[in-house]
N, C-alpha and C positions, 0 to 999 in steps of 0.2 A: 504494500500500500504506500502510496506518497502521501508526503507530507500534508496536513491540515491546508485545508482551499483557501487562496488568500480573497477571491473574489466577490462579490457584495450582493450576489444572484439571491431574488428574492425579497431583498430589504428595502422597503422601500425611503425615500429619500435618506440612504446611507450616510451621507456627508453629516446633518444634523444630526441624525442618531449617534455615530463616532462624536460628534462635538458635546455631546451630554452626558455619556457613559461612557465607562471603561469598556473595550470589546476585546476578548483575546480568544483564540482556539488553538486547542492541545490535543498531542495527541495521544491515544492510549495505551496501554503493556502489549507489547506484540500479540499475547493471542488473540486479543481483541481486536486489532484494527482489519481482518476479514472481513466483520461485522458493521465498524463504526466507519462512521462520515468522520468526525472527533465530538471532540469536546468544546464544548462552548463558555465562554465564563463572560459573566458582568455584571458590572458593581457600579454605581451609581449614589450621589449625594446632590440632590437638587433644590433650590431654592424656588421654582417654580414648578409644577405637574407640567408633564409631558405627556403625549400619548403618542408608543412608537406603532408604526404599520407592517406587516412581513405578507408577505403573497408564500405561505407556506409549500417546502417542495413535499413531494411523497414520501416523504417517511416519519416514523414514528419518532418521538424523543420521551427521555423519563427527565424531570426537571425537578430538581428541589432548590427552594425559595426561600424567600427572609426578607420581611418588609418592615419599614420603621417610619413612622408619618412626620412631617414634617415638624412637630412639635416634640420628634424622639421617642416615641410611645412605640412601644414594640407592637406591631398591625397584627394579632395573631402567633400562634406558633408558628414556627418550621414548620416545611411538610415538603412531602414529594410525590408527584403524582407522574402518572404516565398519560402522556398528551398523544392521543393519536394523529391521524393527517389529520389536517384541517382542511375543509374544502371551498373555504373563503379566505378573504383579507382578514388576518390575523389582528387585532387590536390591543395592546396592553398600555393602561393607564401606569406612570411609573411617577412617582411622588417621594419627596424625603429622601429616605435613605434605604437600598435596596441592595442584595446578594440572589444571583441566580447563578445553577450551575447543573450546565443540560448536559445530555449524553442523544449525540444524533445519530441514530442508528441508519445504516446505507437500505436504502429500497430495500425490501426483502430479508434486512438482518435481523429483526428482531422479533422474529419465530423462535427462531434456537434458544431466546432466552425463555420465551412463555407459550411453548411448545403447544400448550393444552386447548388453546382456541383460534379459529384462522384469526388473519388479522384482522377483516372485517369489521368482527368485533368490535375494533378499537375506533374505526373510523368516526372522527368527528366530535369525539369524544375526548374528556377530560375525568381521568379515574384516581384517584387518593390511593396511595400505597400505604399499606392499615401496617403498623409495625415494622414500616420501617423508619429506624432512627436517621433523620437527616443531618445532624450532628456533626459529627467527622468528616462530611462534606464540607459543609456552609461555616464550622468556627474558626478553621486558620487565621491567622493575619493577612494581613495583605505584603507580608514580605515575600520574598521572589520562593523563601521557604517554606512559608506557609502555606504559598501556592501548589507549590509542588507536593503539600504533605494531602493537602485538597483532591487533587488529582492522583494523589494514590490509593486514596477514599473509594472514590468512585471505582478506581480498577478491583479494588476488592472487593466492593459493594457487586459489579457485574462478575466478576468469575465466581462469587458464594450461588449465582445462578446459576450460570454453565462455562459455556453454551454449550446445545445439545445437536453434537454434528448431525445435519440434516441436507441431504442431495439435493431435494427440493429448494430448500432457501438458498443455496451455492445458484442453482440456474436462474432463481430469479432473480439473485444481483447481479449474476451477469448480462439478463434479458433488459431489465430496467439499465443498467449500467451504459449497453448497446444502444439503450434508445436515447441516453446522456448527451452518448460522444459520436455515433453515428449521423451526419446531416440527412442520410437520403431514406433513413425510416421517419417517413410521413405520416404513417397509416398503420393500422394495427395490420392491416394485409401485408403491407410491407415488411413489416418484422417477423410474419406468419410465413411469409414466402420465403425469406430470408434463412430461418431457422428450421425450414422442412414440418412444420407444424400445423396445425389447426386453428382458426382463430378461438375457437371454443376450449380449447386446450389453453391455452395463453390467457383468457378470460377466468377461467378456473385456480390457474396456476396464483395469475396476479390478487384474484378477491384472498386467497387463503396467505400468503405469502407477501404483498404488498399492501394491501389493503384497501386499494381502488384499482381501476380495471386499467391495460395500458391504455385504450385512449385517452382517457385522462391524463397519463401520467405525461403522453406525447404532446398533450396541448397545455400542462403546465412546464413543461421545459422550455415551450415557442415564448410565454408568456415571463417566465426568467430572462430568458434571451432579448425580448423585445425590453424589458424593463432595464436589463443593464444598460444597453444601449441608448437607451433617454436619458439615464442617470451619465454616462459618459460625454455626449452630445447635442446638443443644440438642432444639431443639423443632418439627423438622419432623413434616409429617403427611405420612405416608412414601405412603399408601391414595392419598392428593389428588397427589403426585407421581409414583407409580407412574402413574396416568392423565394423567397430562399428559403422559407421556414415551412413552403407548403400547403400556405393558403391559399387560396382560388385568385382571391383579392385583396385589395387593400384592407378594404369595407370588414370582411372579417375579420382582419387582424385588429381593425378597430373594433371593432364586438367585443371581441373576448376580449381585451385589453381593457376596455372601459370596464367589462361586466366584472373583472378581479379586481383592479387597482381601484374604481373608483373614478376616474377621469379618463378621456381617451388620450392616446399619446401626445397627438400633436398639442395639446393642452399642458401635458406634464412636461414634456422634454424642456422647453424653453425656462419656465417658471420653480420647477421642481418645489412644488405648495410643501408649506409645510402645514401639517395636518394635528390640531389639537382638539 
């Protein structure tokens, strides 16, 4: 596995978000990173509420938390829950003083650890992890040590689960993986063709395994794609990218793009709103 992704795919207006919070990602004990996208960490101390945006990609993460309201009052316990996809724009209100510390598990990785239900299950959903201590995660310091003692929290906290080598979730990171980095899988056909398969076969694979189906996952990549490139430029030629990405037209790329983010692109690129 390479190194933790330096790139901003997903977030929406990145630049502000970095300018309010600490943003870091790490990576995990090697037998982990099979499985893991990485590690996600950020800490936050604000003098005014924010609310950050993410165009979630397909995969699962387990997140444990720590909130402190601007007057210092600890907001609740710790707690860690597992967040499945999300299948909209993501929202979180972020106020005071705040510890989060995800674990983003790659398409299709995070079967091995909760073997027992497809992923489905989790889609869309936000579930509480009943007995487990978020502790050893979330109390380090914030020294480069403390960090690191954080981060080996977590690798303990995932290998006391498994993972439970599974054939099935190995093809589906590579299937989701393909449709990542591949430009010329457009179409669930395309990847069906591609792989000697079924599309019903891939459909089945994805609900148990990934947690929504690949077309979805093919038209939240286009929608990553089309987002960075706003966040990057002023001046894309949205016509030239709609066709690169495998839309018919422009017209759709504006659809789906308005219907996630929120605004359509030629709106967002110039402006990049910030959103409270």
């Amino acid at each position: 596995m390479a190194a933790p992704r330096r790139d901003t795919r997903g977030i929406v207006d990145a630049a502000e978000l970095f300018a309010r919070v600490r943003f870091r990602r790490r990576e995990p004990a090697p037998p982990l990173r099979p499985y893991l996208e990485h590690y996600w960490l950020i800490d936050w101390d604000l003098d005014q509420p924010y609310a950050s945006h993410v165009v979630p990609h397909p995969s699962v993460n387990i997140v444990f938390q720590r909130y402190t309201s601007a007057a210092g009052d600890v907001s609740g316990a710790p707690f860690a829950e597992i967040a499945g996809i999300g299948l909209g724009l993501f929202t979180q209100k972020l106020e005071g003083r705040g510890r989060v510390r995800g674990i983003q598990f790659r398409p299709g990785g995070f079967r091995p650890f909760f073997p027992d239900r497809p992923v489905t299950e989790w889609t869309g959903r936000r579930v509480r992890l009943a007995g487990t201590d978020p502790t050893p995660v979330l109390s380090p310091d914030d020294s480069p040590d403390g960090e690191d003692a954080g981060v080996a929290a977590l690798d303990a906290f995932l290998l006391g689960l498994g993972p439970h080598p599974d054939p099935q979730a190995d093809r589906a990171m590579a299937l989701a993986d393909r449709i990542r980095t591949d430009r010329t899988i457009r179409r669930v056909t395309d990847l069906a063709r591609a792989e000697g398969v079924s599309v019903r076969l891939l459909q089945r694979l994805f609900a148990g395994y990934v947690g929504v189906g690949p077309k979805w996952v093919i038209l939240r990549y286009r929608i990553h794609e089309a987002l960075e490139r706003a966040e990057a430029s002023a001046d894309v030629d949205w016509a030239t990218l709609a066709a690169e990405l495998g839309y018919a037209d422009q017209a759709h790329l504006v659809r789906d793009f308005k219907a996630t983010v929120g605004v359509p692109p030629t709106a967002y690129a110039p402006t990049r709103p910030t959103r409270r």
